[in-house]
N, C-alpha and C positions, 0 to 999 in steps of 0.2 A: 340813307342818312344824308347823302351827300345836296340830295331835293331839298331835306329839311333846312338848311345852310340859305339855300338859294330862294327859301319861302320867307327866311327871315324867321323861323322858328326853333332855330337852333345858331349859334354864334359857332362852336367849334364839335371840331370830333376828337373823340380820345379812344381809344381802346385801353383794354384791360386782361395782361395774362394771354396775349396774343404772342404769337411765334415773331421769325425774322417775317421766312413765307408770308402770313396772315398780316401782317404790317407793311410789308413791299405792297402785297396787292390790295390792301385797303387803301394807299395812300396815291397810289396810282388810279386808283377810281375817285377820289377826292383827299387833297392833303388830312392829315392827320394832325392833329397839334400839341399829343402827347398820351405815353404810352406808362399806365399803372402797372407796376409787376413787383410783387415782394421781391425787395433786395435789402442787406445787411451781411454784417461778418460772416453769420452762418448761413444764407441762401445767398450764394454766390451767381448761381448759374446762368443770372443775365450777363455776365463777363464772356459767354461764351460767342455769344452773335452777338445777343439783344442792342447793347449799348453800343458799341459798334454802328450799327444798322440804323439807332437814331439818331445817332450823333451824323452819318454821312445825310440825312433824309431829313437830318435839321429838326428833328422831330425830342419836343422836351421828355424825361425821364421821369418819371414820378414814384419813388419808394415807395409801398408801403410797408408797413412792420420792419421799417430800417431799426428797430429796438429788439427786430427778432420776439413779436410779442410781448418784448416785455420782458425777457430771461436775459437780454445783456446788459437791464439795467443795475444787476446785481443783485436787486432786492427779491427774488424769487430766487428761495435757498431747498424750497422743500416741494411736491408736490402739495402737501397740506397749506399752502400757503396761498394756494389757489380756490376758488368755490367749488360746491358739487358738482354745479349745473355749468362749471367754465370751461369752453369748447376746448380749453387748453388741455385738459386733463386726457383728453381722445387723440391728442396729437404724440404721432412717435417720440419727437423730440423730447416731450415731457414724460414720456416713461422708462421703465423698470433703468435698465444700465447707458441706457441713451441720456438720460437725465443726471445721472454723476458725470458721465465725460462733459457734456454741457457746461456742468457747471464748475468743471476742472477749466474748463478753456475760459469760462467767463472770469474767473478768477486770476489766471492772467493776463486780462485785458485790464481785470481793477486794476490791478498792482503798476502795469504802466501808465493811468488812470494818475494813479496817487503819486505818481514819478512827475505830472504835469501838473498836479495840482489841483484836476475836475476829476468828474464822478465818471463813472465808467460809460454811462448814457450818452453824456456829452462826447467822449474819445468815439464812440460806436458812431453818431450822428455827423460827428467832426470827420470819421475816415469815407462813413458814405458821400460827404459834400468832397472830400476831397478826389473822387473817381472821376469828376467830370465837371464841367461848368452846366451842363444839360440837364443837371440833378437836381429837384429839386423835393427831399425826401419828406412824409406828411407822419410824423409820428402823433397818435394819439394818446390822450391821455384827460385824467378827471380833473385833475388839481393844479392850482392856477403856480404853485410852486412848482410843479412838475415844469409847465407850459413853460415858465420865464429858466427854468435848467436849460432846457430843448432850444431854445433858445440863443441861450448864450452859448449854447456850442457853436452858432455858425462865425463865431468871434477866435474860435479856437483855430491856430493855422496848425497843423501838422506838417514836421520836417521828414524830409527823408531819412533821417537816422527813424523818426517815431514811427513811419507807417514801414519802415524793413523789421523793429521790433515789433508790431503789431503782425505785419505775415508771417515772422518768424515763432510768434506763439498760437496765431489764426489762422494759418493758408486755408486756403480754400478747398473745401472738399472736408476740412476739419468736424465740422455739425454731426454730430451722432444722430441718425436717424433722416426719415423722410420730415417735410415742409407741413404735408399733410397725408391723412389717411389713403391709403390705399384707391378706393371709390372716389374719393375727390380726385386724387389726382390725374385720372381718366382727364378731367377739364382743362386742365393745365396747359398752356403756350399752343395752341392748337393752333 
């Protein structure tokens, strides 16, 4: 990849769901310029090396599913609330008793949410910006009201009183269930 850079057919490298390991030695054979990995309240587990590792190797951070899919944005109260065919419905998180504790823990994220005044998306998007200055988290979504929400979270500061209530209702490791199925996760941080 690092040829493609130097043919002028490629601007940068990123990886994606790469470990520390696989990001040390990627970047050592040619800089890396920033590394995608689900992170949010409920996947925490770049906290462990990952962000660390970019932040020393200067290398930018890219969330995705900083919304946690979509389930911290509050509005996903049922599995019925999702389509047949929504990948959501195969994932741990979204079933049987992993799916009430879920959405126990999201409901105390609203409720300090409704303490500041924004929707619980915004508090979610506002504490991932708050991890690092190297974060730069990509939440998706359909509706251009969603878009300018997501948005105006990064106007949101959170204080140390807000992010000790937010670990104190979320720490980490709190997420009922796996990220993904079984079989996918074989791929994971490799």
């Amino acid at each position: 990849m690092g040829e493609l850079v130097k043919e002028g057919k490629v601007r940068f490298l990123g990886l994606s769901e790469a470990s520390p390991a696989t990001l040390r030695k990627g970047h050592a054979e040619h800089p890396i310029t920033a590394l995608q990995t689900e992170y949010s309240l409920w996947s925490r587990e770049p906290e462990d090396e990952l962000l660390a590792t970019c932040e020393e190797l200067g290398i930018g951070f890219v969330p995705y599913s900083p919304l946690g899919r979509g389930f911290l944005s509050g509005e996903i109260k049922s599995v019925d609330d999702l389509a047949e065919d929504d990948f959501r419905r195969s994932n741990p998180r979204f079933q049987g008793e992993n799916f009430q504790k879920n959405i126990d823990l999201v409901k105390a994220v609203a409720a300090i949410a409704a303490d500041r005044g924004v929707t619980a998306a915004q508090l979610a998007l506002a504490w991932v910006l708050a991890q690092g200055e190297h974060l730069v988290p990509i939440p998706g979504t359909r509706r251009i009201r969603t878009l300018e929400e997501n948005a105006a979270a990064g106007d949101l500061v959170l204080t140390a009183d807000d992010l000790a209530r937010i670990e104190a209702v979320f720490p980490k490791g709190a997420a009922s269930g796996h990220r993904y199925a079984e079989a996918a996760r074989a791929a994971l941080n490799r």
